[in-house]
C-alpha positions in Angstrom: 116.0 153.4 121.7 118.9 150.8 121.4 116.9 148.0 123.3 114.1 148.5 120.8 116.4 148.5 117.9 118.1 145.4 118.9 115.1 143.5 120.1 111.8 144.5 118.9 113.5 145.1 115.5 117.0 142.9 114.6 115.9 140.3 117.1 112.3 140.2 116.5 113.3 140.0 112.1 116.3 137.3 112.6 113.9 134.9 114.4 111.2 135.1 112.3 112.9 134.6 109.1 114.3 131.6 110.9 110.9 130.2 111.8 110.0 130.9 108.4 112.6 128.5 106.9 110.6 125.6 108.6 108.3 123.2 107.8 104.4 124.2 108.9 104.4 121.8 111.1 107.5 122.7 112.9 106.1 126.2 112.6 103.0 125.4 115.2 105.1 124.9 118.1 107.1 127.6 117.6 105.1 130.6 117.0 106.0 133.8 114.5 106.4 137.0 115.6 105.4 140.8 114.6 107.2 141.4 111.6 108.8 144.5 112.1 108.2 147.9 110.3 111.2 148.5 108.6 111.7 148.8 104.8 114.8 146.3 104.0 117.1 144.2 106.4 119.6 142.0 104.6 122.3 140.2 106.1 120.4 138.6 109.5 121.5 135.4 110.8 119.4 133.4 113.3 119.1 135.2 116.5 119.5 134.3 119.8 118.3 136.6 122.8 119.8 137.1 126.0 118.3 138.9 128.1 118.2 140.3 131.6 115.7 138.6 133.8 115.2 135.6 136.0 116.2 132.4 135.0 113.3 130.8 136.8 111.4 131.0 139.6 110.6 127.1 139.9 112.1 126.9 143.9 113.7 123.5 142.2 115.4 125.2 139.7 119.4 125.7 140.7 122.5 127.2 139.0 123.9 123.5 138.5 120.3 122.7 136.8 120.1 125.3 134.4 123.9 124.8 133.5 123.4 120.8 132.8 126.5 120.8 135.3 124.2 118.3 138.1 122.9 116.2 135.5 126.9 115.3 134.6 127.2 115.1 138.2 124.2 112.5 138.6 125.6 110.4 135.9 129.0 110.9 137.8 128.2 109.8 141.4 125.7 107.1 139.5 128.8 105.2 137.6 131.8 106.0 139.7 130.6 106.7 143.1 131.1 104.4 146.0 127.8 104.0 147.9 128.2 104.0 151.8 125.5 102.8 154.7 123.8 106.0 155.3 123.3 104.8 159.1 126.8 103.8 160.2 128.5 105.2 157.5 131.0 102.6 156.3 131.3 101.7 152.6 129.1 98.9 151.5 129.4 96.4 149.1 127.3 93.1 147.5 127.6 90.0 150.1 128.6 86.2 149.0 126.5 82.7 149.8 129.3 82.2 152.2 128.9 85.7 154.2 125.3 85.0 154.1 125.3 81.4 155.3 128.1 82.8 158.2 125.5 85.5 159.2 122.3 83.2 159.8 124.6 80.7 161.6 125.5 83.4 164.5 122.3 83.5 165.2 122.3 81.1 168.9 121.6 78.0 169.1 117.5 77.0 168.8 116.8 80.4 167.0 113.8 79.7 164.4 114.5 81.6 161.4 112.4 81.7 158.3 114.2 81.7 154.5 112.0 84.2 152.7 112.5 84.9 148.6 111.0 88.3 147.6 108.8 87.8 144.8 106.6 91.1 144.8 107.2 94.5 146.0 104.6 96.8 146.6 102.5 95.9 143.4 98.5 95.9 142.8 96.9 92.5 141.6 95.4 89.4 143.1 98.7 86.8 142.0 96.8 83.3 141.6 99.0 82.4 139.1 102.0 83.4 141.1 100.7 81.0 144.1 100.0 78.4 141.5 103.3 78.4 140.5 104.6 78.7 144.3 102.6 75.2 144.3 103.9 73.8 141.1 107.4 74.0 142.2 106.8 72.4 145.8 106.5 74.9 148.3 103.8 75.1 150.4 103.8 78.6 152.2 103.9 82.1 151.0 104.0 85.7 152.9 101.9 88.2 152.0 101.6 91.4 153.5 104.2 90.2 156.5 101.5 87.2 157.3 102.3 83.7 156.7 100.0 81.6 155.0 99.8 78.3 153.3 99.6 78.5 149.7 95.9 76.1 149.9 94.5 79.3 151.8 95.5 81.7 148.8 94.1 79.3 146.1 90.7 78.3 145.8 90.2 74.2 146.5 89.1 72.3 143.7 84.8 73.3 142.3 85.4 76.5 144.7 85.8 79.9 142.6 87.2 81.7 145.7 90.2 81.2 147.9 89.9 81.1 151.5 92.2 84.5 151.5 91.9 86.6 148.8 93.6 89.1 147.6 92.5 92.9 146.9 93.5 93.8 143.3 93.2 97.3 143.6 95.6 97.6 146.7 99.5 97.3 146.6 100.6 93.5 148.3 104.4 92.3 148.8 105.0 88.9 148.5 107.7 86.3 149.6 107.8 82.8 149.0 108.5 80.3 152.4 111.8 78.8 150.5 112.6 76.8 153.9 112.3 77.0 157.8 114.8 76.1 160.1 116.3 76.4 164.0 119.4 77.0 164.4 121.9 73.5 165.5 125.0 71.8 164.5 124.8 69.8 161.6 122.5 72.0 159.3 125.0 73.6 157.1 124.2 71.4 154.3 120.9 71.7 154.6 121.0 75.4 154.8 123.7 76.3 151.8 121.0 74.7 149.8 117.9 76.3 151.2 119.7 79.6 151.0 121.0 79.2 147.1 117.1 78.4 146.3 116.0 81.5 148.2 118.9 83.9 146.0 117.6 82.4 143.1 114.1 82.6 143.8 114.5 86.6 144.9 116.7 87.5 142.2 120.1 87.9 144.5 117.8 89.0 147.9 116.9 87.1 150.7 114.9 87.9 154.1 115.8 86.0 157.3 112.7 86.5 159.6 113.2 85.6 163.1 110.2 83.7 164.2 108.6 86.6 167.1 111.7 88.8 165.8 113.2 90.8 164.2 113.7 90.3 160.3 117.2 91.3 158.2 117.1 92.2 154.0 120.6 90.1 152.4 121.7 91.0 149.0 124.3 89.2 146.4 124.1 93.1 145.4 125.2 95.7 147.4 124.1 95.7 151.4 125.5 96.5 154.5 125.9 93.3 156.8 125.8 95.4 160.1 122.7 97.3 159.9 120.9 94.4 157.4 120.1 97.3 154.7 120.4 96.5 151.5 120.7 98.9 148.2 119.7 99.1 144.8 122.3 99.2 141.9 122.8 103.1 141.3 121.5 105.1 139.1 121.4 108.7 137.4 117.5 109.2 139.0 119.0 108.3 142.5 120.3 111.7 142.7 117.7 113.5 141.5 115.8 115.8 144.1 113.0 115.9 142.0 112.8 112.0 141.2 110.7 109.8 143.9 113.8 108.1 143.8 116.3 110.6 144.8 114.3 113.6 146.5 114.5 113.6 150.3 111.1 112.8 151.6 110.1 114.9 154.1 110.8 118.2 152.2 110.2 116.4 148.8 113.2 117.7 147.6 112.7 121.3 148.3 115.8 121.6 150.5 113.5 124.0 152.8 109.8 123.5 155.0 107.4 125.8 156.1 106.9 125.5 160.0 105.1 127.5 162.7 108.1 130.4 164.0 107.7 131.5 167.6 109.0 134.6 166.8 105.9 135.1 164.6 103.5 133.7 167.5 104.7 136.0 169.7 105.4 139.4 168.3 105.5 141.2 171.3 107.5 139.3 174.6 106.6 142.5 176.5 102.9 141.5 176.6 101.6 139.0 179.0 99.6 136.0 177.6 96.6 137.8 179.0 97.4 140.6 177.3 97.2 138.9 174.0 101.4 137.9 173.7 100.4 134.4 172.0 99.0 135.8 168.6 96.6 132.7 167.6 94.6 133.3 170.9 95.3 136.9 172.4 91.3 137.3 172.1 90.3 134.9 174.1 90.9 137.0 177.4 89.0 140.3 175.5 85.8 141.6 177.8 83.1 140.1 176.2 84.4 136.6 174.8 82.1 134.2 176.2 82.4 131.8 173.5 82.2 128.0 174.6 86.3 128.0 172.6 87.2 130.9 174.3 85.7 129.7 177.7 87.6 126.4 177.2 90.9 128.1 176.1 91.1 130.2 179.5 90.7 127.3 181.9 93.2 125.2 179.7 95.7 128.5 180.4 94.9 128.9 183.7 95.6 125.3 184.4 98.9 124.9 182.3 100.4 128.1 184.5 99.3 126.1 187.7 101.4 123.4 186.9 103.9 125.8 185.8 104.1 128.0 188.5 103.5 131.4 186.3 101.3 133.6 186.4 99.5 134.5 183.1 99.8 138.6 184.1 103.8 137.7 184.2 105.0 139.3 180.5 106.0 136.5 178.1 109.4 137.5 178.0 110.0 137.1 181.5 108.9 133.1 181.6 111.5 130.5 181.9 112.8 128.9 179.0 110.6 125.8 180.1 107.4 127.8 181.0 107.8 129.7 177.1 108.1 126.2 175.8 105.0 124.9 178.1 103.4 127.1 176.4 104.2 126.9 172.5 104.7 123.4 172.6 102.4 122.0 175.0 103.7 119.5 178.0 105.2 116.3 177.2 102.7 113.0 176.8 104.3 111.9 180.3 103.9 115.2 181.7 100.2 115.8 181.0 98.8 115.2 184.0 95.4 115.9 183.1 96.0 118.8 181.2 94.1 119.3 178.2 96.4 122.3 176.6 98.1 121.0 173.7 100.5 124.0 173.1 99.8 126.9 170.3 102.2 125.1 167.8 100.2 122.1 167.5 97.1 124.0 167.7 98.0 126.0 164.8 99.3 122.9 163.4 95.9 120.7 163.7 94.4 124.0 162.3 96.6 124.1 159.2 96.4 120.5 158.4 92.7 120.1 159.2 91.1 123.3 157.1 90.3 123.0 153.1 90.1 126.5 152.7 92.9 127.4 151.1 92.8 131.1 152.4 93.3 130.0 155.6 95.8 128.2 155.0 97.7 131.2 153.0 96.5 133.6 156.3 98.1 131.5 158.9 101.4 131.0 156.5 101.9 134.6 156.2 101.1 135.1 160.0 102.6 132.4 161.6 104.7 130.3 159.5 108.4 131.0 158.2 110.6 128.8 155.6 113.5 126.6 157.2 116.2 124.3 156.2 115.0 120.8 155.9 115.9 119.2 159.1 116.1 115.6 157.7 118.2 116.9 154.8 119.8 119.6 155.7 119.4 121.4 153.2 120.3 118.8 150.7 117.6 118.1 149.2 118.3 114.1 148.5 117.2 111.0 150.7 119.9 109.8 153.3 120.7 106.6 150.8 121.9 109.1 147.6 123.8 111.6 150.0 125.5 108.6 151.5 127.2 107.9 148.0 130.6 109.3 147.8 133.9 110.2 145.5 137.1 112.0 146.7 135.1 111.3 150.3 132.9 114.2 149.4 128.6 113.5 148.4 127.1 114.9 145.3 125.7 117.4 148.1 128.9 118.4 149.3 130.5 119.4 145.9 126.9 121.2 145.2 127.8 123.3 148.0 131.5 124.2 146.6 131.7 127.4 145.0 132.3 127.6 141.4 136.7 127.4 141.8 136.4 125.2 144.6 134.3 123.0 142.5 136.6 123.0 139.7 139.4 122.1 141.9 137.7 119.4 143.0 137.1 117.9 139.9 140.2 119.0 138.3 142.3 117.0 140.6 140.1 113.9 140.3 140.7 114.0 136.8 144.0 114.3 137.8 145.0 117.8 136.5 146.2 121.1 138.6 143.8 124.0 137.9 146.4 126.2 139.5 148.6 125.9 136.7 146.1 127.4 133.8 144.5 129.6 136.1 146.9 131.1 138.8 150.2 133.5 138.2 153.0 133.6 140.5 151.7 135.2 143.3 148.9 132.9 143.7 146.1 134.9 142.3 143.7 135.0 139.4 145.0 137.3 136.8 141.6 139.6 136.8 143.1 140.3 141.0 140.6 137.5 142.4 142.2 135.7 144.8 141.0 132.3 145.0 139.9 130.1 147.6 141.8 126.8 148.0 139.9 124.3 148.3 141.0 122.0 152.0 141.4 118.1 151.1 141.7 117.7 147.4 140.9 114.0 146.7 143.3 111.8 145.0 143.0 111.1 141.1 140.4 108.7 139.9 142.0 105.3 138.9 142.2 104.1 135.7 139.3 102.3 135.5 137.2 104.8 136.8 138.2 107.3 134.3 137.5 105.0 131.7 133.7 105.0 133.0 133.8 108.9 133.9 136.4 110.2 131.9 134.4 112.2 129.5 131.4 113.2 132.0 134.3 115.2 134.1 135.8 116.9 130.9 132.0 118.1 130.2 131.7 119.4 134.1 135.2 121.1 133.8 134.4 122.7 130.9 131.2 124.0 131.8 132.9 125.2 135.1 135.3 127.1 133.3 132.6 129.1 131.7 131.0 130.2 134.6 134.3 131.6 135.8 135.1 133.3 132.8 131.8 135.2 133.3 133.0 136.3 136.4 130.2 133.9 138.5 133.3 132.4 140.6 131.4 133.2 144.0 128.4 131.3 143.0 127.4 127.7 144.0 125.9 124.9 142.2 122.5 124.2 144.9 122.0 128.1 144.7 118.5 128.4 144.1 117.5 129.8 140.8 114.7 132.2 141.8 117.4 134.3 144.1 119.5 135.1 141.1 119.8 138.7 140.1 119.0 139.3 136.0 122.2 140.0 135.6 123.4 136.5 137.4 120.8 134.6 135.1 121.9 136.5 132.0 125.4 135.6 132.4 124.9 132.1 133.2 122.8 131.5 130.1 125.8 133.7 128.3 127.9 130.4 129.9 125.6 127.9 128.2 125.8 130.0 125.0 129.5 129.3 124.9 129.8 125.7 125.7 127.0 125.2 123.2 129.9 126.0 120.6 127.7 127.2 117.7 128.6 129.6 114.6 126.9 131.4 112.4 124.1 132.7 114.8 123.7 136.6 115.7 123.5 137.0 120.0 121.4 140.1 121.2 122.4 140.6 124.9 121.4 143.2 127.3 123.7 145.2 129.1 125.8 141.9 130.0 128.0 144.0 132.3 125.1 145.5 134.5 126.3 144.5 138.2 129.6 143.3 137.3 132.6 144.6 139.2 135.1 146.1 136.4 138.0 143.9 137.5 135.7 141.3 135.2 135.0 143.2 132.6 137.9 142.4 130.9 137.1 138.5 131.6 133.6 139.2 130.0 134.9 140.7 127.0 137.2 137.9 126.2 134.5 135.7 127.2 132.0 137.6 124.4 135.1 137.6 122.0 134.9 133.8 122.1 131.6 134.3 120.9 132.6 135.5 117.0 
């Protein structure tokens, strides 16, 4: 048939007498395929197959991965973004000696407040040479591990081979150096500018004021935020990577979604009482003939919970308060225990989940019990709280992720400074294929000079790439939408996208039915599109 001419045969020929052109070595890496049985074929170029399947079906895997477009959009919000406290939300920015001096001197009067220079962060090794050094230059205390010690307790004395306090090398250890130690009174400004220049120097532009019995604060000649004593690291690309350490959010690990325990799925059937078996995890336990010493203890844990309650476990779980339902899923509150022993089924499935090494377990009570959720620390986002937090045209890398494909090239049309409604729009105010298109609310102001100096070519790239995707007719998609959820006809046209921004000549495309699923007012759009191909 027509597939099997164009792929098992003109396909399958072009990219093996390719392959064949390289070197052996090149060769191993690549693979040949079947030559085909066919007689003569002259006039092949390289080939490059498109077909119609899923682009992936790595749950990290989104449209604005597989397009390149969020790796232009890390660099982006990594050079030109404006990082804001991701607890009070105001923009922050690096902090002088002066506003550093001004903030330890509010503290009141007869405060004792230690100058701490970070030395090491979370890093394995016993540091005898570090505390030798400590010594060397004149100070005499160190913090290790949020203990103060002298430095003659970290070092061994003299004809001694071990220090009073010594050091694990195979376990992580932060250390700061005791630069000075002061209480708050008139007259030690001096003293204090000079104490507080050492310490900046010493920790690299950081400082930690530690309240003796209090509360300590993180300053930074880098970027911090003064109210909430948080400071940040210089940006960079990883920072908004959802599948970096440094960027993911960490309780989804940069999943965007979670597995948890659905009460829906515990209880199937709100008609039946909990005798009856309602609660799925335990409705054998009131069977004739369990006399188990689990099921024994599960009955008078019930019977007890619905005393305090005031149900009765005959009463049909849909008929139960919202507070007797949530009794029992979720167990009483710590204060509210009162001697009660039931924990709830959600943390006894829980403790059951997180407790059990078989792994079929584990799959049984995830397809019985367990559903997939939006991450509630993220929302969805996938990034930690400090990378969301950093912003441009007031929107978060998250935000324009979320944009549709003409909202998001809106968006970064007018921060380059451009009107997309002018290339793309006709009179009326729709898209020529009859699409109208949705305006995007709040379009930010144009970048400033500056700024486009640093980003100016990293929007032109996003722009472009954009465009694409609308001339395939995939205006409706967004840039977090997970790969795996794509239809083949979705993934085939994306990768048709990449084709075209790729800009190459001379190589022969084999695609499969690219207009499967497309409406025909984008046919026409798809045909330019594969005319830009030639």
């Amino acid at each position: 048939g027509k597939s099997s001419l164009a792929f098992d045969t003109i396909y399958s020929e072009g990219q093996r007498r390719y392959v064949e052109s390289l070197s052996s070595y090149a060769r191993q890496f690549l693979g040949q395929m079947e030559k085909p049985k066919v007689d003569y074929m002259g006039g092949l170029s390289p080939a490059i197959s498109i077909e119609q399947k899923s682009t992936s079906k790595n749950p990290r895997s989104t449209v604005g991965t597989i397009t390149e477009i969020y790796d232009y959009m890390r660099v982006l919000w990594a050079r030109a973004g404006t990082q804001h406290c991701h607890k009070c939300g105001k923009p922050v920015g690096a902090q002088s000696t002066e506003q550093i001096i001004k903030r330890i001197l509010d503290y009141p009067e007869g405060t004792k407040i230690l100058l701490l220079a970070p030395m090491i962060r979370d890093r394995k090794g016993e540091y005898k040479d570090l505390f030798e050094e400590m010594r060397k230059d004149g100070f005499v205390r160190a913090r290790v591990d949020g203990q103060v010690y002298e430095l003659d307790q970290l070092l061994p004395e003299e004809g001694k081979r071990k220090a009073e306090i010594s050091l694990d090398k195979k376990l992580k250890h932060s250390i700061e150096v005791v630069v000075d130690r002061l209480a708050i009174r008139e007259g030690i400004e001096s003293r204090l500018a000079d104490s507080v220049e050492t310490t900046l120097e010493m920790g690299d532009g950081l400082l930690i004021i530690q309240v003796v019995d209090g509360d300590e604060i993180l300053m930074s000649q880098r970027s911090a935020c003064v109210d909430c004593g948080i400071s940040f690291d210089e940006l960079a690309p990883q920072n908004f990577s959802f599948n970096s350490p440094k960027g993911m959010c960490p309780t989804c690990d940069g999943l965007g979604r979670r597995l948890e325990f659905d009460p829906t799925r515990i209880v199937r059937d709100p008609s039946k009482s909990v005798k009856q078996g309602a609660i799925g995890p335990i409705r054998s336990v009131f069977e004739q003939g369990q006399k188990s010493g689990w099921s024994r203890r599960l009955r008078s844990q019930l019977r007890d919970v619905a005393e305090v309650g005031g149900f009765s476990l005959d009463t049909p779980f849909g008929k139960l308060t919202a507070a007797q339902q949530k009794l029992l899923l979720e167990g009483p509150a710590p204060r509210d225990r009162k001697g009660l022993t039931w924990r709830g089924a959600m943390p006894m499935l829980k403790k059951w989940f997180d407790n059990t090494s078989s792994e079929g377990m584990r799959t049984w009570l995830m397809d019985q019990y367990m559903t997939t959720v939006p991450c509630p620390a993220c929302s969805g986002g996938r990034l930690c709280p400090e990378s969301a937090a950093v912003r441009i045209g007031g929107r978060s890398i998250v935000d324009a992720s979320q944009f549709s494909m003409e909202q998001a090239l809106q968006f970064f049309e007018a921060l380059y400074g451009e009107s997309n409604d002018k290339k793309r729009k006709n009179s009326n105010g729709s898209i020529s294929n009859g699409h109208v298109a949705r305006k995007l609310a709040d379009l930010p102001e144009p970048l400033s000079k500056r700024e486009m100096e640093i980003a100016g070519e990293v929007l032109k790239e996003i722009r472009g790439r954009l465009q694409f995707l609308l001339d395939v007719g995939l205006y409706y998609l967004t840039l977090d939408r997970a790969a795996p959820s794509l239809s083949g006809g979705e993934a085939q046209r994306i990768r048709l996208a990449s084709q075209i921004g790729c800009g190459l000549v001379g190589v022969l495309y084999i695609l499969d039915e690219p207009s499967i699923g497309l409406h025909q007012r984008d046919n026409d759009k798809l045909i330019d599109t594969l005319c830009n191909l030639r």
